[in-house]
py3Dmol code that shows the C-alpha trace and the ligand (Angstrom):
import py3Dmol

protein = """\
ATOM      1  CA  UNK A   1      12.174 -17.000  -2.718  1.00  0.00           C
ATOM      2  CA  UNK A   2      10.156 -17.325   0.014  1.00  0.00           C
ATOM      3  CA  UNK A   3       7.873 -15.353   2.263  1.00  0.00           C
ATOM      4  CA  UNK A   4      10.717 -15.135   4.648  1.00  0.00           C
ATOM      5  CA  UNK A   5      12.945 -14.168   2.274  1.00  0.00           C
ATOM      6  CA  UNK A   6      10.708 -10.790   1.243  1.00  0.00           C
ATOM      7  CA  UNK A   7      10.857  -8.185   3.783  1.00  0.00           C
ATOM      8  CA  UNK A   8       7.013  -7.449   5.409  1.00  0.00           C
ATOM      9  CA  UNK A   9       5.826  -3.349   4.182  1.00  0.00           C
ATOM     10  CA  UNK A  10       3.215  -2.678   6.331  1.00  0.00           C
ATOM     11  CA  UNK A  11       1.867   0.645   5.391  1.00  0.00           C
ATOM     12  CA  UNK A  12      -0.687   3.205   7.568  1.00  0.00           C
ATOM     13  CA  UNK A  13      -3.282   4.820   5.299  1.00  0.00           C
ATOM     14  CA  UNK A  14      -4.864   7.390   6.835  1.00  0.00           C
ATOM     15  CA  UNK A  15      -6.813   8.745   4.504  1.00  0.00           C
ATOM     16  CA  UNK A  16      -8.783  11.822   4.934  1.00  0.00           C
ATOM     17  CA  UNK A  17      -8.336  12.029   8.587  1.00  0.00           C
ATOM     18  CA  UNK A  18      -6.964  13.727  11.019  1.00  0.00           C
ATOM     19  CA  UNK A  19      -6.307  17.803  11.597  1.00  0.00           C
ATOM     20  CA  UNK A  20      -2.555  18.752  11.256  1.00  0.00           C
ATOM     21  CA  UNK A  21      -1.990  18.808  15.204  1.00  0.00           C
ATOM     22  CA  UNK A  22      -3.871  15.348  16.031  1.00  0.00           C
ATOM     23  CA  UNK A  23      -1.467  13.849  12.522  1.00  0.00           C
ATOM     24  CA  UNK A  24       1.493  15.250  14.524  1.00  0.00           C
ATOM     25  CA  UNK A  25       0.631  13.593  17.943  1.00  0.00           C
ATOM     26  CA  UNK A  26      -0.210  10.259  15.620  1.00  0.00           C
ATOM     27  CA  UNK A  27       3.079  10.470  13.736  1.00  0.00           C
ATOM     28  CA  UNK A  28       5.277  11.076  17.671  1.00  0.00           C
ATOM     29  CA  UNK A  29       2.949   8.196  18.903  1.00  0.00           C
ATOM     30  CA  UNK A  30       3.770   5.795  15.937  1.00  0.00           C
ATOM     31  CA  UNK A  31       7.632   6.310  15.715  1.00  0.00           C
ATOM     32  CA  UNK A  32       7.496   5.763  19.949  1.00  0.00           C
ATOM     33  CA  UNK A  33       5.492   3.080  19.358  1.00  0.00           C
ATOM     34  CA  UNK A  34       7.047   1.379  16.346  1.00  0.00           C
ATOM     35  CA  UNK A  35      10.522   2.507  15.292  1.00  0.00           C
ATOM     36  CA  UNK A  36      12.467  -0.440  16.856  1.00  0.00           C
ATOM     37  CA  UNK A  37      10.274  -2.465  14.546  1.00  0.00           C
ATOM     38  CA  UNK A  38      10.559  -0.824  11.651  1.00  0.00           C
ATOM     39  CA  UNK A  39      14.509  -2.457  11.842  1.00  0.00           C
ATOM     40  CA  UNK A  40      12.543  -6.050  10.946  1.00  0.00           C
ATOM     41  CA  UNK A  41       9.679  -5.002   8.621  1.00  0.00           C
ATOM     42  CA  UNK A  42       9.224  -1.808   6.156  1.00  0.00           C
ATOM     43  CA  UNK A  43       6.990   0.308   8.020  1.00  0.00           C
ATOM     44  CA  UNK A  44       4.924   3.190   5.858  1.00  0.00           C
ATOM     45  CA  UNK A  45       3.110   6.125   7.191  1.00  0.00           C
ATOM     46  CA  UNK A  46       0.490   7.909   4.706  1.00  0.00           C
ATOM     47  CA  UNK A  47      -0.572  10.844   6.088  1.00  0.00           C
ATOM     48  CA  UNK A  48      -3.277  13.807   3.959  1.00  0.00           C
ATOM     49  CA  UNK A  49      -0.995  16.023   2.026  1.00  0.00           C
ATOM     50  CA  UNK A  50      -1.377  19.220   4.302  1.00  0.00           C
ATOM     51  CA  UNK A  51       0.715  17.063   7.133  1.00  0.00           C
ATOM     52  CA  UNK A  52       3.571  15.702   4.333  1.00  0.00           C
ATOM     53  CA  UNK A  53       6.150  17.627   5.179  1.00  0.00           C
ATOM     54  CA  UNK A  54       5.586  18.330   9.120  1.00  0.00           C
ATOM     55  CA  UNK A  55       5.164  14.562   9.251  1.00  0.00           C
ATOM     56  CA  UNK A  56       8.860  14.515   6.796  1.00  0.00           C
ATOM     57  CA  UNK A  57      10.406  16.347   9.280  1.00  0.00           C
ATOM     58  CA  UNK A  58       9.613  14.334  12.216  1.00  0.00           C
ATOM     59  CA  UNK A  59       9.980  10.856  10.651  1.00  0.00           C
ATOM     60  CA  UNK A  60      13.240  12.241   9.205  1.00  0.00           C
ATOM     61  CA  UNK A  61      16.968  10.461  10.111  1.00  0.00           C
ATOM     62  CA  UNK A  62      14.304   7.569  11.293  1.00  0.00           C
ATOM     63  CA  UNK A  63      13.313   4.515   9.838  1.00  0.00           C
ATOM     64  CA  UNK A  64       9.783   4.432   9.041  1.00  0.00           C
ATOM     65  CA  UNK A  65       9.112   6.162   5.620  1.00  0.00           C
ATOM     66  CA  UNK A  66       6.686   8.639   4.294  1.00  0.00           C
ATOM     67  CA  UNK A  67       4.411   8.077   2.045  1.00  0.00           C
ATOM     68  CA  UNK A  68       1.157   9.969  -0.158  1.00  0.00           C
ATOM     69  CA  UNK A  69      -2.499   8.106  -0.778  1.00  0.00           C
ATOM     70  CA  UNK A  70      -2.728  10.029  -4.782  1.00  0.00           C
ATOM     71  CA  UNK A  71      -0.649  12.309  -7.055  1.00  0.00           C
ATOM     72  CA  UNK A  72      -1.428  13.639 -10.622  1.00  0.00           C
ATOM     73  CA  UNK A  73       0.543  12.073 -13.754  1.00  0.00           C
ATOM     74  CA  UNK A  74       1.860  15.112 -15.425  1.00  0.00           C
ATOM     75  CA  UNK A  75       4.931  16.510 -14.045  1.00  0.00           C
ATOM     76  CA  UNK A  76       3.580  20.328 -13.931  1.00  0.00           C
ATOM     77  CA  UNK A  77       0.748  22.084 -15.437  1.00  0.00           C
ATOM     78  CA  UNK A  78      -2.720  24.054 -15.084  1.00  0.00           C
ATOM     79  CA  UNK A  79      -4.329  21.210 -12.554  1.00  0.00           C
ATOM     80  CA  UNK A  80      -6.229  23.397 -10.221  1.00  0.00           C
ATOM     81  CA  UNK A  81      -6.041  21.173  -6.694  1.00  0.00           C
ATOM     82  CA  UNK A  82      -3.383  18.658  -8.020  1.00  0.00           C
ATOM     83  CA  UNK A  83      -0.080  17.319  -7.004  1.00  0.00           C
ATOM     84  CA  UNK A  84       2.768  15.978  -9.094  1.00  0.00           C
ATOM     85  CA  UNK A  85       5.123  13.203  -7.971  1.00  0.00           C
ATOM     86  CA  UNK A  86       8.453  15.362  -8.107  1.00  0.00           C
ATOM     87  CA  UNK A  87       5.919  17.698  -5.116  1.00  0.00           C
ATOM     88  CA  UNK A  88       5.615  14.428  -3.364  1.00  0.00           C
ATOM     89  CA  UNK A  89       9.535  13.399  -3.281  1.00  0.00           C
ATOM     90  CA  UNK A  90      10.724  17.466  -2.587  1.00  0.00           C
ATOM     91  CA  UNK A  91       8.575  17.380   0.082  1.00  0.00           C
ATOM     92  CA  UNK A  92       9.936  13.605   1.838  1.00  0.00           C
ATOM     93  CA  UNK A  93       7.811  10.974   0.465  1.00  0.00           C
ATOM     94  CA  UNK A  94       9.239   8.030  -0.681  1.00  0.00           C
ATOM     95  CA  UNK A  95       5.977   5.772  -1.434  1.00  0.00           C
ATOM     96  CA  UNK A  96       2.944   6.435  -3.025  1.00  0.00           C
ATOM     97  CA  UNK A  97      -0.412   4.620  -2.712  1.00  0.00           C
ATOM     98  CA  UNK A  98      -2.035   4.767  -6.708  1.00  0.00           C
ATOM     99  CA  UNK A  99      -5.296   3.022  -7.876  1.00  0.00           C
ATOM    100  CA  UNK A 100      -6.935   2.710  -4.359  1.00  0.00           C
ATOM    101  CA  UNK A 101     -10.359   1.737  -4.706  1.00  0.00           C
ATOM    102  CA  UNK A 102     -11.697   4.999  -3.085  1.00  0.00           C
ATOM    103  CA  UNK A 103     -10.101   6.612  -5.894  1.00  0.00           C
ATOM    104  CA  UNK A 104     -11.636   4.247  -8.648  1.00  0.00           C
ATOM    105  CA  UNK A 105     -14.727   4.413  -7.491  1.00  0.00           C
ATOM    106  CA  UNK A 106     -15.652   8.099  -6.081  1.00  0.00           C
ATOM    107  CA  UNK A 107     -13.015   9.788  -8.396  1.00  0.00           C
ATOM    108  CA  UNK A 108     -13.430   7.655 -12.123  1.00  0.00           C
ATOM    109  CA  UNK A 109      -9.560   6.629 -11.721  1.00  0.00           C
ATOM    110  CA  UNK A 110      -9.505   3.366 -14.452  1.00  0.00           C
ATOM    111  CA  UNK A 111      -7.051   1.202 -14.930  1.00  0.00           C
ATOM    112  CA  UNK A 112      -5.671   3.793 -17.812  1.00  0.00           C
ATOM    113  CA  UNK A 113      -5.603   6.780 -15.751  1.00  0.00           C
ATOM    114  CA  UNK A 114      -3.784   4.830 -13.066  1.00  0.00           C
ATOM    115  CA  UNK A 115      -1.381   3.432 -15.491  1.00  0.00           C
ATOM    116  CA  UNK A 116       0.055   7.227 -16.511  1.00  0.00           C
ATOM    117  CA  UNK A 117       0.275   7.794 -12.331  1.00  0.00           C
ATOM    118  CA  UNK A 118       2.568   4.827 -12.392  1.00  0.00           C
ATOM    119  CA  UNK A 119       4.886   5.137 -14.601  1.00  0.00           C
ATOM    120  CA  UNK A 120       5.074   9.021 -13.994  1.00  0.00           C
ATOM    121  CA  UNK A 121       5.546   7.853 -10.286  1.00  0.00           C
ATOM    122  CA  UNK A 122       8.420   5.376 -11.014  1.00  0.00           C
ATOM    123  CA  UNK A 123      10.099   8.020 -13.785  1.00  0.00           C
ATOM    124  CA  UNK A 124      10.278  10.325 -10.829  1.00  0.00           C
ATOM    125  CA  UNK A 125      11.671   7.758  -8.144  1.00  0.00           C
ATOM    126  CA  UNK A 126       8.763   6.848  -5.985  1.00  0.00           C
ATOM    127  CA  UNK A 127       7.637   3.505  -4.972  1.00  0.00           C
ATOM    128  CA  UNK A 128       3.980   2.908  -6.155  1.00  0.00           C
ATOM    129  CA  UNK A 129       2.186   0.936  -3.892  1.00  0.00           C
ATOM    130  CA  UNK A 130      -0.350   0.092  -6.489  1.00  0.00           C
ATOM    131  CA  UNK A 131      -3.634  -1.493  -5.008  1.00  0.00           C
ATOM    132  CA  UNK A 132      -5.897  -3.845  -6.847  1.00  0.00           C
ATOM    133  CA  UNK A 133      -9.559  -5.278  -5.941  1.00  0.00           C
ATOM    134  CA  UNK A 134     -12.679  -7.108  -7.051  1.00  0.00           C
ATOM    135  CA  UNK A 135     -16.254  -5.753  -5.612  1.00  0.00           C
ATOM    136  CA  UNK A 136     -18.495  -8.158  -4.482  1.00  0.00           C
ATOM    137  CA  UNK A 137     -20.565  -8.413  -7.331  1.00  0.00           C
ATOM    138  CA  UNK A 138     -17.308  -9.225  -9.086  1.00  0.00           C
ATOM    139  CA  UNK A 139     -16.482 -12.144  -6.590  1.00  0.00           C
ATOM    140  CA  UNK A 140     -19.852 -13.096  -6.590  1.00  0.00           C
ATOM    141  CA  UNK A 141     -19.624 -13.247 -10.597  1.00  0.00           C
ATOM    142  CA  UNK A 142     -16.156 -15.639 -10.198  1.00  0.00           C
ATOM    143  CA  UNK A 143     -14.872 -13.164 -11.885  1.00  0.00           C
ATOM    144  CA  UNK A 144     -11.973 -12.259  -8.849  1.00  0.00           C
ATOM    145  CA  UNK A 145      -8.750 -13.042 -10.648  1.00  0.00           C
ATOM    146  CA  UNK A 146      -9.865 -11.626 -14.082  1.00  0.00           C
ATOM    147  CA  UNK A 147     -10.635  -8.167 -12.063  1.00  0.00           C
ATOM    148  CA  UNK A 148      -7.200  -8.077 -10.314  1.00  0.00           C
ATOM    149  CA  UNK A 149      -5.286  -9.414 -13.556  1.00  0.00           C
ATOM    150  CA  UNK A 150      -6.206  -6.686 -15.771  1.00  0.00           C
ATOM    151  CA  UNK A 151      -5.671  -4.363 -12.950  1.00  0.00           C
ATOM    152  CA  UNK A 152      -2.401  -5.231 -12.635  1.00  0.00           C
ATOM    153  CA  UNK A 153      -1.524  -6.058 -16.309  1.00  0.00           C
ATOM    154  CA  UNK A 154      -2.817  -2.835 -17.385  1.00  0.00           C
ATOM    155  CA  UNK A 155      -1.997  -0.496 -14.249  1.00  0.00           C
ATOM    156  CA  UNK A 156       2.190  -2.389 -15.102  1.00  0.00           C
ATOM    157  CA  UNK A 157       1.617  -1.440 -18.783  1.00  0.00           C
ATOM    158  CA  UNK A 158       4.739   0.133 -20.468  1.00  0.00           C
ATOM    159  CA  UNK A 159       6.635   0.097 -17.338  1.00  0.00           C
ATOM    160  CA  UNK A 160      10.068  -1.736 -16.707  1.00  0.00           C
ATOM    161  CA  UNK A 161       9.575  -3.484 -13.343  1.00  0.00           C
ATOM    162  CA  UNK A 162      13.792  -3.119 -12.884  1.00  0.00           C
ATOM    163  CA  UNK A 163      13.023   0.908 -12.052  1.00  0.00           C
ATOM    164  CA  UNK A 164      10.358   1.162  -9.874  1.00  0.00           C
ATOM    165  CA  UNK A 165      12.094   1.367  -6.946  1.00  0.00           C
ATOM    166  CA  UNK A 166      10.678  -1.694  -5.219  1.00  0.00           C
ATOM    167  CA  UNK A 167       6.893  -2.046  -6.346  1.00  0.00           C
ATOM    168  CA  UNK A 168       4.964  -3.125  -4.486  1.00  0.00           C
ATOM    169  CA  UNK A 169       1.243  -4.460  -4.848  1.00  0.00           C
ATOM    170  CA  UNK A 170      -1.814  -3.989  -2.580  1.00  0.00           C
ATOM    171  CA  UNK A 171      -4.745  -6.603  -2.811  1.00  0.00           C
ATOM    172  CA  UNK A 172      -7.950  -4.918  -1.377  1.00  0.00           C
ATOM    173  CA  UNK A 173     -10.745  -6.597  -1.778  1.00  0.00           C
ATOM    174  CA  UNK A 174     -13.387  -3.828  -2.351  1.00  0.00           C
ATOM    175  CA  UNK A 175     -16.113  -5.779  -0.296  1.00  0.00           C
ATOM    176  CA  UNK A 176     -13.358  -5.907   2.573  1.00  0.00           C
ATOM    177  CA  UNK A 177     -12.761  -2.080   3.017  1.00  0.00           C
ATOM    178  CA  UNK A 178     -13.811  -0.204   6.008  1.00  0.00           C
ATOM    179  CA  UNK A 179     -16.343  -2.980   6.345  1.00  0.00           C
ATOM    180  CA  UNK A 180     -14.886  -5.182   8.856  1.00  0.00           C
ATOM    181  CA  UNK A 181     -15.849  -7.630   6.446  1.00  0.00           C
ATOM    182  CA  UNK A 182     -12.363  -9.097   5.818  1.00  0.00           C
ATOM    183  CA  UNK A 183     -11.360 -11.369   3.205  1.00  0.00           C
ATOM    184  CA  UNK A 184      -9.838 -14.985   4.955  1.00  0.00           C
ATOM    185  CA  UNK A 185      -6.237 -15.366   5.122  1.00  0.00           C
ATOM    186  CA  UNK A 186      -7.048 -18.486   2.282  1.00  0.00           C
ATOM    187  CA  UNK A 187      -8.870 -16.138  -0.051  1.00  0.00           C
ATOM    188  CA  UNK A 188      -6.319 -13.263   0.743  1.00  0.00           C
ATOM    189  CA  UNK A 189      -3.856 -15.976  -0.052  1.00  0.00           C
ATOM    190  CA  UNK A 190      -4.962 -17.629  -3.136  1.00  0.00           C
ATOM    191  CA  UNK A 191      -5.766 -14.081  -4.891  1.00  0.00           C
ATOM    192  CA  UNK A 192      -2.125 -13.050  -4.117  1.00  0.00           C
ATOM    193  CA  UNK A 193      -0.574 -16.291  -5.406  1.00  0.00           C
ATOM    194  CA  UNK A 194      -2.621 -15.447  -8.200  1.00  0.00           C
ATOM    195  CA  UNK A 195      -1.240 -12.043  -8.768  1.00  0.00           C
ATOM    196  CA  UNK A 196       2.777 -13.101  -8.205  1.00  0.00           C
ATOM    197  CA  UNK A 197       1.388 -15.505 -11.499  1.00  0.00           C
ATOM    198  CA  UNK A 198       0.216 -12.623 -13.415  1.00  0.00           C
ATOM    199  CA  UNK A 199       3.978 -10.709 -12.888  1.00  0.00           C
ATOM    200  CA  UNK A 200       5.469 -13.763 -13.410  1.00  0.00           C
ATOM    201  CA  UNK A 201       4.118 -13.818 -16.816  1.00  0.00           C
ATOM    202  CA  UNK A 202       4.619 -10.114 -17.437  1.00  0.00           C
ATOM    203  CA  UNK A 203       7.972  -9.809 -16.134  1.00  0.00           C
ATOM    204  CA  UNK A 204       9.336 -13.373 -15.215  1.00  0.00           C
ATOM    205  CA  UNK A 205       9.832 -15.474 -12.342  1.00  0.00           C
ATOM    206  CA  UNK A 206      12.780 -13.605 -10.716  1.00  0.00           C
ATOM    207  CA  UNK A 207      10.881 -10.421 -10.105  1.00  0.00           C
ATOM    208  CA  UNK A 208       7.399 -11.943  -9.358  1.00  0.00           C
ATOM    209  CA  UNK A 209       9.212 -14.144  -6.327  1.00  0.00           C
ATOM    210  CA  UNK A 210      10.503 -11.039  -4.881  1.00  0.00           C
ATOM    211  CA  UNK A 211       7.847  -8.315  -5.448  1.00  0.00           C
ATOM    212  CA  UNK A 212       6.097  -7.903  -2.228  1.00  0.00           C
ATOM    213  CA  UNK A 213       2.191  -8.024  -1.743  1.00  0.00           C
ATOM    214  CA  UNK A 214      -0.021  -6.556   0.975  1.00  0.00           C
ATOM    215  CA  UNK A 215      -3.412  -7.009   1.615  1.00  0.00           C
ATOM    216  CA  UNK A 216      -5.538  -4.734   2.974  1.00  0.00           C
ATOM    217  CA  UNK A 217      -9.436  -4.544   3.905  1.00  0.00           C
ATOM    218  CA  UNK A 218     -10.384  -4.649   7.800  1.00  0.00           C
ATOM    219  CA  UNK A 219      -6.952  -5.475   8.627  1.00  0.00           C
ATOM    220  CA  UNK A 220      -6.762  -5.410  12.653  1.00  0.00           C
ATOM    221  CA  UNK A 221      -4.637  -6.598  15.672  1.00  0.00           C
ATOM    222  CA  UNK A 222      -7.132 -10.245  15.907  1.00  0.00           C
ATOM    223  CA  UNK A 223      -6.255 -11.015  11.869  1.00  0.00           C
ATOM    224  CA  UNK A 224      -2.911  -9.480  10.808  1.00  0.00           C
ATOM    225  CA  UNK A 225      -0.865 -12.324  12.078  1.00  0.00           C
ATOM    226  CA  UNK A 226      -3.511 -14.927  10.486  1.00  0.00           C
ATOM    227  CA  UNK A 227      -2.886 -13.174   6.931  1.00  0.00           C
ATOM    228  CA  UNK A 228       0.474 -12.189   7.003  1.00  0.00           C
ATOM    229  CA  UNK A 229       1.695 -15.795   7.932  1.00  0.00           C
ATOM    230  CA  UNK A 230       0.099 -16.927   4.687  1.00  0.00           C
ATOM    231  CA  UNK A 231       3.447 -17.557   2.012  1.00  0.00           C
ATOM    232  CA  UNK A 232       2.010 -15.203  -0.991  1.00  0.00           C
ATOM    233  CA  UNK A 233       1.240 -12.139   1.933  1.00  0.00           C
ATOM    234  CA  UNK A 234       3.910  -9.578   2.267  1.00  0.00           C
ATOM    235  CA  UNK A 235       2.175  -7.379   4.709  1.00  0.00           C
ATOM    236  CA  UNK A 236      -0.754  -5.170   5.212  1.00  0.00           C
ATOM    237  CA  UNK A 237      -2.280  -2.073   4.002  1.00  0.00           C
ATOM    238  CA  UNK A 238      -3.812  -0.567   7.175  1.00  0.00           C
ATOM    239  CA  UNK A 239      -6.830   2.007   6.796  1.00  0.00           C
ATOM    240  CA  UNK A 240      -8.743   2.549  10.264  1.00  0.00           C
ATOM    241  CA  UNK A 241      -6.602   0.830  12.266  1.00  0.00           C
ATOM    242  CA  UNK A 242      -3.524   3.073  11.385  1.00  0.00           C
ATOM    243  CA  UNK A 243      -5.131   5.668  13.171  1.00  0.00           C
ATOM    244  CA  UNK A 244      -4.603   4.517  16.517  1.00  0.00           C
ATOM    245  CA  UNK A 245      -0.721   4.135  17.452  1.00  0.00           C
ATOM    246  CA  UNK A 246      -1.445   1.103  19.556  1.00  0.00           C
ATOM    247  CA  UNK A 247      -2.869  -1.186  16.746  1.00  0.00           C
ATOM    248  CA  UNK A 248      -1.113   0.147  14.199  1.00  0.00           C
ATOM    249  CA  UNK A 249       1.749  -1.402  16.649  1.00  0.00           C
ATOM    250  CA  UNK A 250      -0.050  -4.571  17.387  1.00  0.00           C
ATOM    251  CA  UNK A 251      -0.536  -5.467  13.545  1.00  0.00           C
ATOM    252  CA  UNK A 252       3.147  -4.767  12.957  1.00  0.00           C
ATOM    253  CA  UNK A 253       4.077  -7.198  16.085  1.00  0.00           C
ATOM    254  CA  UNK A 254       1.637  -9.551  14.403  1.00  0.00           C
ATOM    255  CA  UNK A 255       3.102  -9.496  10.770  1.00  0.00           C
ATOM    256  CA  UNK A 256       6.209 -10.200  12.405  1.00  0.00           C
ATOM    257  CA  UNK A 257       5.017 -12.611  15.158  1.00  0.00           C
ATOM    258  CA  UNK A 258       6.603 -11.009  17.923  1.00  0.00           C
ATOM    259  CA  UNK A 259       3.730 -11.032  20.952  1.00  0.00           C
ATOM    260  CA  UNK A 260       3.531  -8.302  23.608  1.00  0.00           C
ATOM    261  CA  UNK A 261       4.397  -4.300  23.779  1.00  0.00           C
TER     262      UNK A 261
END
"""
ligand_1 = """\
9
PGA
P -9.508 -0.367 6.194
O -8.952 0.366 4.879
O -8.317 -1.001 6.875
O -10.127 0.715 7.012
O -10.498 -1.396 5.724
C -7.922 -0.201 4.106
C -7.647 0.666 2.908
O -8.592 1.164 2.308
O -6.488 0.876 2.521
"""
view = py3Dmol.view(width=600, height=400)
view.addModel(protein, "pdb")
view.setStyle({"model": 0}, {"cartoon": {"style": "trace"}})
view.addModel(ligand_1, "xyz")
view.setStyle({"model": 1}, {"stick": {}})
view.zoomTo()
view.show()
C-alpha cells in the first residue's frame, strides 16, 4: 500500500486553549470551513475537556470527529481530576491523543504509563493517536530512531493491533513543537519510514503498510503540503495552527493538494 492508498487524519490539537464560547465559535468556524473536506481526508478536532460534549453536539450527524488530548488508564476509581476512556466515548469522542510530549515531559507520563492508557483506550473502543518524539539532545546524540522505537515498541506492548480501532501514530519531534522549528519533510520522512519498520516487525507487513502516520511540530499552511506529499506521511498533527479556522483549512487543502478556499 501506498500513501495514496491510506486515507490523510489530520487532527486539531488545541490544547489548553480557548474559553468554552471562543471553542464553540472555533468548532462552527471549522465545520464551515472544512466539512466538505473532511469527505477526502479524516479530519480530527481536539478540543479541552470542559468543551467535549458542547463541541459533540455540534460536530454531531457531521463528518469531522471528536477527539480528547489525555485520559486516565483505569476504568473508574478515586483519581481526584481524572478522566477515564469510557467518560471520553459517553461523552462523543472517538480519538484520543496519548503520550504527547507535553505530557511526558511536564506530567512524568513514560513509555509504561502510556502503555496502560493504550490498551485501556483500545479495550474501551477509542482510537489512540499515540505520539512519539526525540528531543534535540536525542537527535543531536543520533540516537532519533532508538527514541521513537522504544516509544512505540513499548507504548504497542501487549496490545493486538487488529482492535484498536484504526491506530494511528503521531511523530513529533520534541525540538519541532511550538517552536516553528520544523523538522524537513526528508527527516519527517525518513523517521516515519522508520517507524512503519518498527510495526512491521511487531505486527507484520500488512498492518504496518496501512497504519497511518502524522507528523506534527510547527505544522502550517507554507509546509503541510511539503510533508504530507512525502510517501511514509499520513497527515498532520496540528497544535497552534488549529486554532485559527482558516489554516487549520489551508493545511487540510494542502495535505490533500487541492489549492484555493
Ligand atoms: P504545534 O504543536 O503545531 O503548535 O507545534 C503540535 C503538537 O504539539 O501537537
Amino acid at each position: 500500500m501506498n500513501r495514496a492508498a491510506r486515507r490523510l487524519i489530520i487532527t486539531g490539537n488545541w490544547k489548553m486553549h480557548t474559553d468554552l464560547v471562543e471553542g464553540a465559535t472555533l468548532v462552527a468556524e471549522v465545520i464551515e470551513r472544512t466539512e466538505s473536506l473532511a469527505l477526502s481526508a479524516d479530519l480530527v478536532l481536539c478540543p479541552p475537556y470542559t468543551h467535549l460534549t458542547v463541541a459533540a453536539t455540534q460536530l454531531s450527524g457531521r463528518s469531522i470527529s471528536l477527539g480528547a488530548q489525555n485520559m486516565h488508564d483505569a476504568p473508574e476509581g478515586a483519581y481526584t481530576g481524572e478522566v477515564s476512556a469510557r467518560m471520553l466515548l459517553t461523552s462523543g469522542c472517538r480519538y484520543v491523543i496519548l503520550g504527547h510530549s507535553e505530557r511526558r515531559s511536564y506530567f512524568g507520563e513514560t513509555n509504561e504509563s502510556v502503555n496502560g492508557k493504550v490498551k485501556s483506550s483500545i479495550s474501551a473502543g477509542l482510537t489512540p493517536i499515540l505520539c512519539v518524539g526525540e528531543t534535540l539532545e536525542e537527535r543531536e546524540a543520533g540516537q532519533t530512531e532508538q527514541v521513537v522505537g522504544e516509544q512505540v515498541r513499548e507504548g504497542l506492548s501487549g496490545t493486538d493491533p487488529k482492535t484498536a480501532h484504526g491506530l494511528v501514530l503521531a511523530y513529533e519531534p520534541v525540538w519541532a513543537i511550538g517552536t516553528g522549528r520544523m523538522a524537513t519533510p526528508d527527516q519527517a520522512d525518513q523517521v516515519h519510514g522508520h517507524l512503519r519498520q518498527v510495526i512491521a516487525e511487531m505486527f507484520g507487513d500488512d498492518f504496518a503498510d496501512g497504519i497511518r502516520i502524522q507528523y506534527g511540530g510547527s505544522v502550517k499552511p507554507e509546509n503541510a503540503g511539503a510533508l504530507m506529499a512525502r510517501p511514509h506521511i499520513d497527515g498532520a498533527l496540528v497544535g497552534g495552527a488549529s486554532l485559527d479556522a482558516s489554516s487549520f483549512e489551508a493545511i487540510v487543502r494542502a495535505g490533500l493538494g487541492i489549492n484555493g478556499g
